[in-house]
PAZAPA-4460 file (N, C-alpha, C; in steps of 0.05 Angstrom, whole numbers, plus 32768, in hexadecimal, padded with zeros to 4 digits):
% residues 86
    n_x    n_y    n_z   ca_x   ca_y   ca_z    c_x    c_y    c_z   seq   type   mol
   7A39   762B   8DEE   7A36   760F   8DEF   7A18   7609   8DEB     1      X     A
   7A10   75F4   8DD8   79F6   75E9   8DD2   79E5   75E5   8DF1     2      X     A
   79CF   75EE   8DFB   79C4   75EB   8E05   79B8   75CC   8E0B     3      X     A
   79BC   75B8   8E26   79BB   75A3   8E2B   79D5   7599   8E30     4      X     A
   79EE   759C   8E20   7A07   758D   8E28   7A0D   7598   8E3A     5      X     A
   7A1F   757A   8E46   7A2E   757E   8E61   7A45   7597   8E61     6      X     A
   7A44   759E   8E76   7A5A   75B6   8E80   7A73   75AF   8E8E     7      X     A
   7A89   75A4   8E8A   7A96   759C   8EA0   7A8F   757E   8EA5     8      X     A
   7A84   756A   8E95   7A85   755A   8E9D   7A6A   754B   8EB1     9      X     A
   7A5C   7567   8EB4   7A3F   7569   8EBE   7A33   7558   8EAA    10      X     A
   7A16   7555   8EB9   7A03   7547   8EA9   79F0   755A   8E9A    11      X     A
   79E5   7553   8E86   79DA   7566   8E6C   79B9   756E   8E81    12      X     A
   79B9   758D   8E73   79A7   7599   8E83   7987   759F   8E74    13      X     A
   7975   759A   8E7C   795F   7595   8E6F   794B   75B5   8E74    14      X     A
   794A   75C7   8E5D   793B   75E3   8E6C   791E   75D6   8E55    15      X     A
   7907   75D8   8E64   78E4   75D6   8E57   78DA   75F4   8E54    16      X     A
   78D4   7605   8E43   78BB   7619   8E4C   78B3   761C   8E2F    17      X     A
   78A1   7629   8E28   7894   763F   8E1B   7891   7656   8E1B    18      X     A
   789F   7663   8DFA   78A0   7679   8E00   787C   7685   8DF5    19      X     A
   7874   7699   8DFF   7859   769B   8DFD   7853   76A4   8DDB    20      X     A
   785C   76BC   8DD8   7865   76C5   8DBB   7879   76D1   8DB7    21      X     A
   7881   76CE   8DA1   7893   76D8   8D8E   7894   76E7   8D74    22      X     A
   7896   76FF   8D6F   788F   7706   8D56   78B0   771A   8D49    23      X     A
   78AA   7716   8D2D   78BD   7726   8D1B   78BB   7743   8D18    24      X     A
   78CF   7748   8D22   78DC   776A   8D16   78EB   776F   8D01    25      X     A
   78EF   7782   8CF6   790D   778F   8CE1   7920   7787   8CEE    26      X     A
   7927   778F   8D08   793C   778A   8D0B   793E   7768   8D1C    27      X     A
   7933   775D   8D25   792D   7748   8D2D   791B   773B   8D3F    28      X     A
   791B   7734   8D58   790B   771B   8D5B   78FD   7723   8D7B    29      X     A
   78DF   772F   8D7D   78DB   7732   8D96   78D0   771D   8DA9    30      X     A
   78D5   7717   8DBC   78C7   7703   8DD7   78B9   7713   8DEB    31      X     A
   78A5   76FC   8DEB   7890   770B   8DFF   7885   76F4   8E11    32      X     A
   7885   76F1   8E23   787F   76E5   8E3B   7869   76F2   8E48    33      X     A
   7850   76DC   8E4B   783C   76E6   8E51   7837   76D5   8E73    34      X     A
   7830   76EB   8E88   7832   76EA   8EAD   781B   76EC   8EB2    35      X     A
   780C   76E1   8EBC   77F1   76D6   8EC1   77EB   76E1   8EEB    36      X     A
   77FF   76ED   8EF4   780B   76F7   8F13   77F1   770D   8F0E    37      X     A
   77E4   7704   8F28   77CA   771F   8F2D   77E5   772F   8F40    38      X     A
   77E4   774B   8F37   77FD   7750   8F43   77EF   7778   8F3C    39      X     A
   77F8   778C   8F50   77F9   77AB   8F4B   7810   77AF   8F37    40      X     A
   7800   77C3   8F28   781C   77C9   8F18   7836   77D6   8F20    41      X     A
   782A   77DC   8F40   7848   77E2   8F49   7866   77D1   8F54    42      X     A
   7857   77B2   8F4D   785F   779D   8F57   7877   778B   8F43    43      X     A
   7870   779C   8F29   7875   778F   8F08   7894   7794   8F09    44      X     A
   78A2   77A5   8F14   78B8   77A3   8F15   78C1   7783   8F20    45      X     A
   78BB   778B   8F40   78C7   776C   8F43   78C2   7759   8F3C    46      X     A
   78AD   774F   8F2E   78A4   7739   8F19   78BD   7739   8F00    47      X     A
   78BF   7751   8EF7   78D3   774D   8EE0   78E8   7744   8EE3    48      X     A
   78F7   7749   8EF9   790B   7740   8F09   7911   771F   8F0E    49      X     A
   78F2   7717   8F13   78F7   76FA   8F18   78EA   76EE   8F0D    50      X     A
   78E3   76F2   8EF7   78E5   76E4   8ED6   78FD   76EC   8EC6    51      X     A
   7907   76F7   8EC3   791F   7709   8EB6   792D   76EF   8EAE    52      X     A
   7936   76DC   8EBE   7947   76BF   8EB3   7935   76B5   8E9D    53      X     A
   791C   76B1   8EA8   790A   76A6   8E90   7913   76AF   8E7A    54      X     A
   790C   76C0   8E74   790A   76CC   8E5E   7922   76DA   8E4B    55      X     A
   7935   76D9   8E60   7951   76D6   8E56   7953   76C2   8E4A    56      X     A
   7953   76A0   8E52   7957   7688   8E4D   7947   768A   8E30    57      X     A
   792C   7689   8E2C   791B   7692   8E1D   7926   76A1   8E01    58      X     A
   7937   76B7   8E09   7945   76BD   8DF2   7959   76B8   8DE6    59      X     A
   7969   76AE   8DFB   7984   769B   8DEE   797E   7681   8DE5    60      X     A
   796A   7675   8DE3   7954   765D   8DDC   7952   7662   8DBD    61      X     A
   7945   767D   8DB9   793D   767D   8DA2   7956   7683   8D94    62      X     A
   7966   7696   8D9E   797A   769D   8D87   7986   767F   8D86    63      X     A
   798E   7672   8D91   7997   7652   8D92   7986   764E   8D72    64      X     A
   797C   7647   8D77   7962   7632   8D6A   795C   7643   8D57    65      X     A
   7964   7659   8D53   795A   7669   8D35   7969   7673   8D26    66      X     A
   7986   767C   8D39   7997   7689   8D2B   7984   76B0   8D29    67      X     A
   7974   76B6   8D36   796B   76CB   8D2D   797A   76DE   8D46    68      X     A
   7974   76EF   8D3F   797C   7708   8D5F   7961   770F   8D68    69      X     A
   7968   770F   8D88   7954   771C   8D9A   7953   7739   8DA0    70      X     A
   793D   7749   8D90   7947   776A   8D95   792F   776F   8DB2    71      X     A
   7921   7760   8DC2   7914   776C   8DD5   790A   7751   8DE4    72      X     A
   790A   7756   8DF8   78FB   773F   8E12   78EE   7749   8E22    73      X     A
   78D2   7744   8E21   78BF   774E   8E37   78A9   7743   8E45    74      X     A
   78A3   773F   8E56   788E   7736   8E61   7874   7748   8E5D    75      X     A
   785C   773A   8E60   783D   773D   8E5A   7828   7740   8E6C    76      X     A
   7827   7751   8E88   781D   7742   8EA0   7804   774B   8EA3    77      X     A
   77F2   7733   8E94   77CF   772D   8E93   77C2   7741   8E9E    78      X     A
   77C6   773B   8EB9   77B7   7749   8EC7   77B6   7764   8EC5    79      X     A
   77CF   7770   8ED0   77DB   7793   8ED2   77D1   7798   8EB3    80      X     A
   77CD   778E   8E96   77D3   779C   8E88   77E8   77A9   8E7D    81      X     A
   7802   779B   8E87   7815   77A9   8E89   7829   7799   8E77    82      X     A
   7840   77A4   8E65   7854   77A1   8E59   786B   779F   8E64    83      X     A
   787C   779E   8E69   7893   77A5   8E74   78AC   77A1   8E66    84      X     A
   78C2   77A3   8E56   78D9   7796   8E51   78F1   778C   8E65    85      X     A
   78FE   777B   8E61   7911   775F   8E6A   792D   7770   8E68    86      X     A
***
């Protein structure tokens, strides 16, 4: 279902963000979400965890809106230096 219409008769649901970047692969379409959390990198697990909706939403967003496929979702976390995938 189109993102915004009602569900059941619910009222239409409004999601705001930005995705940070996005770039093209062969095989398709990576997301990257950049975390700004002064955080140990032993900590990056549970960060990923509770962004993980983000950036889920984030990719069913784009394939929406592009028709393209999402081959990877990952967060960026500033600080740590660190990568992680979603």
């Amino acid at each position: 279902m189109p993102a915004g219409l009602p569900q059941g008769g619910g009222v239409p649901t409004v999601i705001r963000g930005v995705i940070d970047w996005v770039f093209h692969e062969l095989r398709g379409c990576v997301i990257v979400d950049y975390k700004t959390d002064t955080c140990l990198k032993i900590h990056v697990p549970v960060l990923v965890e509770h962004y993980r909706g983000q950036v889920e939403t984030y990719a069913d967003a784009w394939r929406e809106m592009t028709g393209k496929s999402v081959i990877e979702k990952g967060l960026y976390f500033t600080h740590a230096g660190l990568y992680s995938r979603v």
